[in-house]
Steps between C-alpha positions, in 0.01 A plus 500: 500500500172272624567337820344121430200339572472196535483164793819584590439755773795546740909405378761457756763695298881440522807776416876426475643653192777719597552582863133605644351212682094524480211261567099635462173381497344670171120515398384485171370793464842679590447572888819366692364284804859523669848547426825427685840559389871540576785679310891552672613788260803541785607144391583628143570869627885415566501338077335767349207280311362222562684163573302239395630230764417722752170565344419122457641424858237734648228393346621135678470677837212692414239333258344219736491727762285747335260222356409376892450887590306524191253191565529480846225769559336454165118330503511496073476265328793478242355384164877514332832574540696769276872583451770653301715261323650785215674696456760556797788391691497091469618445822171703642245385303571139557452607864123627463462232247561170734322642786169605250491156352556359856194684626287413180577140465449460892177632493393389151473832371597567157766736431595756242859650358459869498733767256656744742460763266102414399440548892628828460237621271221360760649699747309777474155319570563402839305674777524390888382623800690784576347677234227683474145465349606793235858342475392127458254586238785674316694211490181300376410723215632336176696668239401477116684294255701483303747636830828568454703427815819622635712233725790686640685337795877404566499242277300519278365855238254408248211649329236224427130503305239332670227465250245277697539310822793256517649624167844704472722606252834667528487876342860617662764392768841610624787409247736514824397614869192523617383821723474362819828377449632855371351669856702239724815566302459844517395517877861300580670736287344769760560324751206401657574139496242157375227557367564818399196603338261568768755774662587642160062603434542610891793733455420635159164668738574880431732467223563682189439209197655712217801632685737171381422405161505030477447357133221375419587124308273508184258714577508676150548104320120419371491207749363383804807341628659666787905496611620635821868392487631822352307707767690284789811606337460840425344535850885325653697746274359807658502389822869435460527897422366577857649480797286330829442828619343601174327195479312568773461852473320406159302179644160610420559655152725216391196212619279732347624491168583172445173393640347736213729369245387144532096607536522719194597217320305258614199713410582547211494166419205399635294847253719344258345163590163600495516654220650158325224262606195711541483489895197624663680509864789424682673272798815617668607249717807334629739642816598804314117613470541567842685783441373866585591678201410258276135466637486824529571604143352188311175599712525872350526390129217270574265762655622779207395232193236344700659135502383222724806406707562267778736467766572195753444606856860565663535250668409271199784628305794299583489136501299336688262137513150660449540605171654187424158351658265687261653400193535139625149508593412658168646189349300252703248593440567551095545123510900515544661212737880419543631120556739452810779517306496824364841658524633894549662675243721814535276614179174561369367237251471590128179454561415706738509875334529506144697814286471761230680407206669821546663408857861352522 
């Protein structure tokens, strides 16, 4: 991806479509000026997933509050204002949406609708301060189209090509669940609690990946679409063999191996993938990139056949408003505008990523 050039130099950027809460101050060339944000995972802990009143709630108590930290310090001057307004939970985007077109029409800024999942796939540009000089020009070297790109998170698994800048198409997706999704499940199933997917990569540290054998949903089908469901309930009807005790004494092997059982397929979609479209290098991205084995061994396949890949930094992965800034700022400066009345959708547009004829 090419972070944007253009008059539009610094976005106040806007984040509300599930239950993270995020505000940022974005350059255009991908460096994040500032960030603030709020999440309350214990809110949703006791429900197992998220609740999306209590999502939409807190972004009530949190959104304005975060803005004045945001701008209270803040000597920039804001050429534009960018937020997500699809896909998501309604109640939350309408949340960042008032308050960004608030902010914009107050200040006579113009404003721009941003896909959730597009801001994903800038992810990996940003750079900040924390970094260093080695680091930030990592994040600042450019990969080579056409990229194929990997966008694995709770909601959402899909496998997109990006042949130039701004232009997407659909190679593969999840019939069903998507991964991130598949991790929480399994993580309750284990006990750990909501969200379960950051414990289960912690607890798998150690363990054996081929001592329980998962499914792997069409992995031998010659497509790139991906399905998780059957893992989830092959994973439930094993557990239901064990007793706690055995649970427990088999913790690490059991993470282990259903960690591997969803990264060995979504490899294989992605050679798959590349091999389909021609790709020259590769974006992981999305909340699930964050996880250690599957960095790990999509970095080793990329070093052994010499691929370019690319990673968001950590703490880039999940959702959060600077991403959402780039892309926003990317369309500002591409000549793209939204009107005041722009609404949220729970969905992407057609428009915005086309398909293969051969995806249903």
């Amino acid at each position: 991806m090419t972070p944007s050039v253009g008059s539009f130099r610094h976005v106040l950027a806007i984040e509300t479509s599930c239950d993270d809460t995020s505000v940022a101050i974005v350059r255009n060339d991908g460096f994040v000026c500032d960030q603030k944000s709020a999440t309350k995972d214990m809110d949703h802990a006791p429900f197992g997933g998220i609740v999306p009143e209590i999502a939409s709630r807190n972004h009530s108590l949190f959104l304005l509050s975060l803005v004045d930290q945001l701008m209270k310090n803040s000597q920039i001057v804001i050429d534009g204002v960018a937020v997500t307004n699809r896909p998501g939970l309604v109640g939350s985007l309408i949340v960042g949406l008032m308050v960004a077109k608030t902010f914009a029409f107050s200040k006579n800024l113009p404003f721009v609708g941003v896909n959730h999942l597009e801001g994903h796939l800038f992810a990996a540009d940003l750079f900040d301060s924390q970094m260093s000089e080695e680091e930030a020009q990592l994040q600042r070297s450019q990969l080579r189209f056409p990229i194929l790109a990997l966008a694995v998170s709770g909601g959402h698994s899909i496998i997109y090509e990006i042949s130039k800048h701004g232009r997407y198409r659909v190679v593969g997706q999840t019939v069903d669940d998507a991964a991130g999704e598949a991790f929480d499940k399994f993580g309750k199933m284990m006990g750990f609690g909501f969200p379960g997917g950051v414990r289960v990569d912690r607890a798998s540290l150690g363990g054996d990946k081929n001592k329980f054998y998962f499914p792997r949903g069409l992995i031998n089908e010659d497509t790139c679409n991906l399905s998780f469901s059957g893992l989830k309930s092959a994973a439930d009807r094993l557990l239901s063999t064990f007793k706690p005790e055995e649970i427990l004494l088999n913790e690490k092997d059991l993470c282990a191996s259903f960690q591997w059982a969803i990264v060995e397929v979504l490899l294989s979609k992605v050679k798959m993938g590349i091999s389909k479209v021609g790709a020259k290098s590769l974006l992981v991205t999305g909340g699930v990139s964050a996880n250690s084995l599957l960095r790990r061994t999509f970095l080793d396949w990329a070093k052994a056949n010499g691929f370019e890949i690319k990673f968001p930094p950590l703490r880039y992965c999940t959702d959060n408003a600077a991403m959402i800034g780039l892309a926003g700022i990317s369309k500002l400066n591409q000549g793209f505008q939204d009107r005041f009345d722009l609404p949220c959708s729970p969905n992407s547009y057609q428009e915005d990523f086309g398909l293969f004829n051969e995806f249903k």
